[in-house]
N, C-alpha and C positions, 0 to 999 in steps of 0.2 A: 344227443338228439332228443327233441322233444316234441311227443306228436299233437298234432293239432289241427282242430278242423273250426273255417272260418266259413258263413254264410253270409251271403250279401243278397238283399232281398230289396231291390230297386222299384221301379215305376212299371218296367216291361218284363223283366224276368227273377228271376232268384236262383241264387249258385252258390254251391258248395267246392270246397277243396280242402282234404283231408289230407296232410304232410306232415313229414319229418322235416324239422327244421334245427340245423346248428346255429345257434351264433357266432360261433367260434371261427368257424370258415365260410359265414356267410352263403349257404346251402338251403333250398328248400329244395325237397325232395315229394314230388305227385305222389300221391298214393292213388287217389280219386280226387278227379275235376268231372264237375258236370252240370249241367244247365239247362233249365226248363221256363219257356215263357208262359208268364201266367198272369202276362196284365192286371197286376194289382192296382195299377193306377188307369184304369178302367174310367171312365167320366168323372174323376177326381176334381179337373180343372173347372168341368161345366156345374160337378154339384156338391164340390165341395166335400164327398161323403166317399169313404170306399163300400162299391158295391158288393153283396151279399155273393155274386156268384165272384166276385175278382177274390173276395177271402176264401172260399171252397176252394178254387185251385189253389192259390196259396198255399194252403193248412193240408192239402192231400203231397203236394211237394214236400211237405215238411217232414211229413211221417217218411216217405221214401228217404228223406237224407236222414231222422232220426234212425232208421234200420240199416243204411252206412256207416254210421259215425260209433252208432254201439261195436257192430261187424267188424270194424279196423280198432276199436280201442281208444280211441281219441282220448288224452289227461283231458283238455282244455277245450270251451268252447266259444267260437264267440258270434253272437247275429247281429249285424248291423244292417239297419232299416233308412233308404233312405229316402228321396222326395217326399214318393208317394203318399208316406204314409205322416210327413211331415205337414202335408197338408190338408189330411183329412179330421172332420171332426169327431170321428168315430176311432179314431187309432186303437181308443181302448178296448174295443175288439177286439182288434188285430193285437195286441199288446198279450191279451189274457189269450189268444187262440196257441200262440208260438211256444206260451211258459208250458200251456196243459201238454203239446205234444213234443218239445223241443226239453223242458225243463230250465230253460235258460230265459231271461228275458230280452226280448231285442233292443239294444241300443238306437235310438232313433238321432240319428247324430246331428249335427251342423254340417254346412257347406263346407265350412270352412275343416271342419273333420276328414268328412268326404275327401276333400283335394289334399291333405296330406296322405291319406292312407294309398289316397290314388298313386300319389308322387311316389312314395316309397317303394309301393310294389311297381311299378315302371323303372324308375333309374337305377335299381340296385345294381343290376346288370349292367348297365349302361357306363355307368361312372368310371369304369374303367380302360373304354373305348378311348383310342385316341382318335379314329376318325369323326367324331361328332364332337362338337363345339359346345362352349357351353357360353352361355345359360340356357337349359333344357327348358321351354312351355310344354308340362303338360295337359292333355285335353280329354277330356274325359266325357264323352257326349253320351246319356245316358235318355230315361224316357222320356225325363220330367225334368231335368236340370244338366247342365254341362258347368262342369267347373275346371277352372283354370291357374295352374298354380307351377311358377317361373321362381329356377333355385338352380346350384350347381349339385353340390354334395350335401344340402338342406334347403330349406323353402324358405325363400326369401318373400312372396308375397305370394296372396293364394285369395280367390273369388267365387261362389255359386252363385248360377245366374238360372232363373226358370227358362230354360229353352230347352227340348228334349224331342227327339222326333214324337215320341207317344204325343206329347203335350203339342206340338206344332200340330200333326195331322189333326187328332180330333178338335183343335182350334179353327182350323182354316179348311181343310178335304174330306166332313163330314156333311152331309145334307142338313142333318137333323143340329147342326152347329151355326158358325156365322157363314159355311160354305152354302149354296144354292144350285141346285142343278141347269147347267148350260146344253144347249141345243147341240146332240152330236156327243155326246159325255154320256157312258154308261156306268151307272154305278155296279162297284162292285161288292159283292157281301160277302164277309170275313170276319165272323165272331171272332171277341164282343165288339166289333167295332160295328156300329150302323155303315148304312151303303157308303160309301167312297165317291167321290168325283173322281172317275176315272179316265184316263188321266187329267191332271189337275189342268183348269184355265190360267192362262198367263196372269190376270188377277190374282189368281191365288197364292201360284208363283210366286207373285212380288210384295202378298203381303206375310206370307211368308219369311220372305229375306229384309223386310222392312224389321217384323219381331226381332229378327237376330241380331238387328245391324244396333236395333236401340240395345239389347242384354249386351253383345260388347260395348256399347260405349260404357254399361254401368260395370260392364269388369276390366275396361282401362279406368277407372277410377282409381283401382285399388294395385291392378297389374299391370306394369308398362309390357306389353304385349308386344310391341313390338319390338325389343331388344332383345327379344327371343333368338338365339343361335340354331337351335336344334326346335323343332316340332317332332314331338310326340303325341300320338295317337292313341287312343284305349278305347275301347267296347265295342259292341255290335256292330253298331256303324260303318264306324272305322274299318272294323277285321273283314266285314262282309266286302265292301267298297277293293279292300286290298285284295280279297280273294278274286274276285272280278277283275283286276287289273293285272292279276295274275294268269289268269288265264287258267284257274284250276278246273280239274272235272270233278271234284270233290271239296269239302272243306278240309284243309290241311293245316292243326294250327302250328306246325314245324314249319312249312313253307313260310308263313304269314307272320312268324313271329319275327320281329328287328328286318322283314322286307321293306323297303323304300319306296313312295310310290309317287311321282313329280305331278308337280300343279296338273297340268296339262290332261293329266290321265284320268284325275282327279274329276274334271271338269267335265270330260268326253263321258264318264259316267255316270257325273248326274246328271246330264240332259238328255241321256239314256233310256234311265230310272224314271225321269220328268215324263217324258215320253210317249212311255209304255204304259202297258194295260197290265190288269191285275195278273192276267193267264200268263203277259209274256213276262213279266215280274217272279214268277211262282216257278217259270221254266227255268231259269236260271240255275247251272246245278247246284251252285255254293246255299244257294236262296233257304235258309230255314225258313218253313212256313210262317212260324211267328214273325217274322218280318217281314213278309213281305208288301205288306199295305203299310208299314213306318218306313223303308229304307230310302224312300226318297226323299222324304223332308231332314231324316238323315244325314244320307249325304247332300242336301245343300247347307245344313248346317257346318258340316265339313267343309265344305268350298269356300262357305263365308268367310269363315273363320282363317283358314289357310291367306286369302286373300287380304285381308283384313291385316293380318301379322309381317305380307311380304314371304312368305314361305312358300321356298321352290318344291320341298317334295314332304313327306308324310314321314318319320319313322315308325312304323306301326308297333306296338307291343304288346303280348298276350297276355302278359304281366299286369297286374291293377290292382282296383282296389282290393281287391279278394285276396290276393301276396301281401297288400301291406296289411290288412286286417291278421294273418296269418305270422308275419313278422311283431305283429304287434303281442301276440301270445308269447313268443318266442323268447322274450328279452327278458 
């Protein structure tokens, strides 16, 4: 066994998980998983720059998982960075914030990184199932980018495409954005996000699924996505979306993990989420509050995409990239 704690520090949140890991039998073992939204990708899209308070949260996360990760003994570490900070002009902030509290420097990967470590921590498990078909699309819908990457027992083609609920909401369902307020729409206010069109106009709706429709066509480019056997599922999105279809009174991610969840259900929930107001969004018991003003561009990202591929139901997995970043220590 060899332990190891990997951090994945995204567009909307940053997570830790510190494991014992065999290679031998193909084991990882929790020690601590855990997850904090901290919108680092904060007006990333509209200014190009990570803002000063989206690095504070960041950097105070960081010290709680450095007092983890000493506390369990971790040998190895590893931080991978990914949209947000891919496209900010300032990274080197963030760059020099992680070493002074972390000791490590964060890897700021590729797309194309991203969707491997994705895939691996997803299929491990999986690959030995005879009820699911292969070739597994994995999906990985994150703040700021979803990447897609279709393989049986390795990756055969793998794509990052900018679409991410972080990035769709503040593009299209902020006031202070290309969104404008409509007659009968109350905005809703939920740092750091400016007020909300809440709930969105059918406008927004649709330009909304207009962005997603163009990011898939540029990641059938590279993925035939539609050959896809199996859909797989990963992050927030997804596990929230599946929690709700579940019918949980809590978040459960034993219920949630490798549960099934058919188009149909899929569908009935985002026009749910489309729907609703921020209160009835926030009521939801699964509902982390960090999500609740993303989860709806969210799941229509989901829906697109499901649609898009011909996929009858969801495999959802808890598993990601955080396990393959994790596996990636390991070998």
């Amino acid at each position: 066994m060899k332990r190891v704690a990997a951090i994945d520090c995204g567009t909307n949140s940053i997570r830790l998980l510190v494991a014992d890991a065999d290679p031998a039998t193909g084991e990882l073992k929790d020690l601590d998983r855990r997850m904090q939204i901290v919108r680092l990708g904060q007006g990333v899209d509209r200014t190009g720059r990570l803002a000063p308070e989206a690095l504070e949260r960041t950097f105070a996360a960081c010290r709680e998982y450095a007092a983890v990760i000493k506390g369990l003994g971790a040998e190895q570490v590893r931080f991978v960075a990914t949209s947000a900070s891919r496209d900010a002009e300032n990274r080197d902030d963030f760059v020099r914030g992680v070493v002074d509290i972390l000791g490590v420097e964060p890897e700021v990967i590729t797309g194309d990184q991203e969707a491997e470590f994705s895939f691996n921590g997803a299929t491990k498990e999986l690959t030995a199932r005879a009820d699911l078909e292969r070739p597994f699309l994995v999906v990985d819908i994150g703040g700021g980018s979803t990447e897609f990457v279709l393989g049986s027992g390795s990756v055969r083609a793998a794509r990052s495409v900018d679409v991410g609920c972080v990035r769709m909401t503040e593009r299209h369902l902020l006031h202070e954005g290309e969104a404008h307020p409509s007659p009968g729409h109350r905005p809703a206010m939920s740092a750091p996000h400016a007020p909300l069109i809440d709930p969105p106009t059918p406008g927004q709706i649709a330009a909304i699924k207009a962005d997603v429709a163009a990011a898939l066509d540029r990641a059938e480019e590279t993925v035939p996505l539609r050959e896809a056997a199996t859909l797989v599922g990963l992050a927030g999105s997804v596990t929230t979306v599946a929690a709700i279809a579940l019918g949980l009174g809590q978040y459960d991610s034993e219920a949630i993990h490798h549960s099934r969840i058919p188009l149909a259900k899929v569908r009935e929930i985002t026009d749910r989420l489309l729907s609703s107001t921020h209160a009835e969004r926030a009521a939801i018991p699964v509902m982390h509050p960090g999500r609740v003003d993303v989860i709806a561009a969210g799941a229509l990202v989901l829906l697109s995409i499901m649609e898009r591929v011909g996929a009858g139901e969801v495999v959802v997995s808890e598993h990601d990239i955080l396990d393959g970043i994790a596996w990636s220590l390991a070998g």
